[in-house]
N, C-alpha and C positions, 0 to 999 in steps of 0.2 A: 492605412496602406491603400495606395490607388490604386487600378486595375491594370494599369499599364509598369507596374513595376515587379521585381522576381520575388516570390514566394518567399517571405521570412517564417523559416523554420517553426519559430516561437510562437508566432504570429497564426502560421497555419494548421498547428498542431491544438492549440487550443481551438481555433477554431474547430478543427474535424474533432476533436474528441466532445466540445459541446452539442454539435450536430447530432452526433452518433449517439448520445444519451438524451437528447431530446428525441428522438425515434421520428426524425420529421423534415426535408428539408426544407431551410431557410436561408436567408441572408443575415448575416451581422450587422446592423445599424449601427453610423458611424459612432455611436456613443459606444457602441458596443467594441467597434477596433479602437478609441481614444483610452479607452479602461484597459485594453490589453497594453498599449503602449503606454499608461503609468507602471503598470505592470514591471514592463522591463525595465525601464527607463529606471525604477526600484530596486531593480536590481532582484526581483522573486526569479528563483530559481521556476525553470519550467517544471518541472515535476512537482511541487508545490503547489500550481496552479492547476495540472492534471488533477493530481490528488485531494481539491479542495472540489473541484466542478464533480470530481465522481460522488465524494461526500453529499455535496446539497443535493445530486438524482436522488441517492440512495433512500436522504429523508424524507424527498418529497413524495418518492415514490411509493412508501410505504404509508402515507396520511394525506397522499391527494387524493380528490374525487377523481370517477373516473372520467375522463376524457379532457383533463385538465394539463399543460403543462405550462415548463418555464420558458419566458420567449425572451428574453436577455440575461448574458451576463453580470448583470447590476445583482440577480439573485445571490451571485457568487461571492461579492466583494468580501463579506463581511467573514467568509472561510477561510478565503486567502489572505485578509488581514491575518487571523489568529493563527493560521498554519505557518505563515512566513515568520510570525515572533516565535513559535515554539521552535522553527527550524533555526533560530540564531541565537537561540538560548541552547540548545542544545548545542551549536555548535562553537559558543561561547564556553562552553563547561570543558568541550572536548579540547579548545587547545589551552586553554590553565587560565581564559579570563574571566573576572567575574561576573555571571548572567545577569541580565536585566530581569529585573520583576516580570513578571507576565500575572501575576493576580489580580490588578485591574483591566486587565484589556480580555477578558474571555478568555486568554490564552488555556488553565487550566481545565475549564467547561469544554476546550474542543478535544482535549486530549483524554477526557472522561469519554466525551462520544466516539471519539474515534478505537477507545477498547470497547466500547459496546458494539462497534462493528465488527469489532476481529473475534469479541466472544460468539455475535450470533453467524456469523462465518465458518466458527470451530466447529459451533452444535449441526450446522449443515451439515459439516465434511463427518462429522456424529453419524449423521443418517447415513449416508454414503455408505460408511464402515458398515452400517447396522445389517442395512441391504443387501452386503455382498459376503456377509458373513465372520467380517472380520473384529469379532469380538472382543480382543486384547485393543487394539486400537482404540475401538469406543471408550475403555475403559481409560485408554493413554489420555485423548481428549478432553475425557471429562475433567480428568485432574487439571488439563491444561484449561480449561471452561472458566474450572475452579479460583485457578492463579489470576488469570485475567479479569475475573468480579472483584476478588480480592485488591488486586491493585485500580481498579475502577474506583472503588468503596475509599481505599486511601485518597487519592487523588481528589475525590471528593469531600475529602476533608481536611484538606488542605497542601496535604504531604504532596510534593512534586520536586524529586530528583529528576532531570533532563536525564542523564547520564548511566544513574542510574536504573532509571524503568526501562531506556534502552537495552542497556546489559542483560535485564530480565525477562525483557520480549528474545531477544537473542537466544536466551537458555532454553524458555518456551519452545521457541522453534526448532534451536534442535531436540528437543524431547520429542513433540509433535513427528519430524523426521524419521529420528531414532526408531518411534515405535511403528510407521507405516512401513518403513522399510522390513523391520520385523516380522509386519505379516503379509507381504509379499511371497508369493512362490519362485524358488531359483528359477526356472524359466523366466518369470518375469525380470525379475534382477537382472539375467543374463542381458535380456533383450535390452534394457536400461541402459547398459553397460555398452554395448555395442554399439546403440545410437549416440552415447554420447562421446564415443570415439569419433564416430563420422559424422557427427555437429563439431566437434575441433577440426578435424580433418589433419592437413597438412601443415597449419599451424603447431602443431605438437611437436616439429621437430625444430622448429625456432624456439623454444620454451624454456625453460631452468626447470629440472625436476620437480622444484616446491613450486611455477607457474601450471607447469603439466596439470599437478595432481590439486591443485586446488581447481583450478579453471573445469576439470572434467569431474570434481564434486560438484560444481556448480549446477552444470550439464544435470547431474542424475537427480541434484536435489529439484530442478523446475522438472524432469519428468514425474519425479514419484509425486509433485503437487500437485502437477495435472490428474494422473491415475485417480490420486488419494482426495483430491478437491479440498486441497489444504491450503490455507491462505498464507502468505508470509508474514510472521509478525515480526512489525518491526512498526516504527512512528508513522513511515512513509514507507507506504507500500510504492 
């Protein structure tokens, strides 16, 4: 992308979120914008691409030396290969076609790593709970810790329903919800409840009952994740 044309979305989004997880500013080398435009050109959905550049920080961050970072997107490719075939195996399963294998291409290996993130995310949002007193929570968690080793341990053994693990990250989560909202105090609920009237706003009266009241669960479940420091589990965060 030259410097004399308009900002492509895909283009610039990737870019600011590599930037921002590299804690550093730079420039993109052109190899660096030529790999984002196979990207698209690919047709990988953006959030695929988010989700894979936040993956390789996360690992490298935790087993690089220190004052070490990644200084191209070339670190990334090998994410977004594997995330963009889980993402079309999955969404091959959802509309009745039959999935492509993903056991020789990593596929399986990244979706192993990727519950090792949401598990060491959960035991986080563990502590949080622990800290602020809210001890049915920890308890909620742990079981949800629990689920998510368990399905890591399958997966690593071969077992991988697209489809299926989805549905049961889904369940996970609202368990996980279920129980922060639990130990919340009405005060807080209320105040939940209020902001996420006026994050809808005036949209609410353009709405169909079941858009209302889904759109403004939404609303309260990204606040109590915030509050609770609970991750979304699902494939793609």
């Amino acid at each position: 992308m030259s410097a004399d044309e308009a900002p492509d979305p895909y283009f610039q989004s990737i870019e600011e979120e590599f930037v921002r997880r590299r804690g550093a500013a730079m420039l993109l080398s052109p190899r660096d914008w030529n790999l984002i435009a196979e990207w698209k050109a690919a047709g990988i959905p953006l959030r695929v691409v988010l989700q894979s550049i936040r993956n390789v920080f996360d690992a490298f961050e935790r087993r690089a030396v220190t004052g070490r970072r990644i200084n191209s997107l070339s670190y990334c490719r090998q994410e977004v290969a594997s995330l963009h075939e889980i993402d079309l195996t999955v969404h091959a399963v959802e509309a009745g076609r039959p999935p492509k294998s993903i056991q020789d291409a990593s596929g399986t290996a990244a979706v192993a790593r990727h519950l090792g993130r949401l598990q060491r995310r959960v035991r986080a949002a563990m502590a949080v709970a622990s800290s602020a007193g809210r001890d049915p929570l920890v308890s909620g968690l742990a079981r949800v810790a629990s689920e998510l080793k368990r399905l890591r341990t399958e997966i690593r053994g071969g077992v991988f329903d697209p489809r299926g693990l989805e549905e049961e990250l889904r369940r996970l989560d609202d368990d996980a919800l279920a129980a922060a909202r639990a130990t919340l105090p009405p005060e807080t609920l209320g105040r939940i409840e209020g902001a996420s009237s006026a994050d809808v706003g005036q949209a609410l009266g353009r709405m169909t009952p079941e858009a209302r009241d889904r759109t403004s669960r939404l609303h309260e479940a990204r606040m109590i994740r915030e509050i609770c420091a609970l991750p979304r589990l699902t494939l793609f965060d």
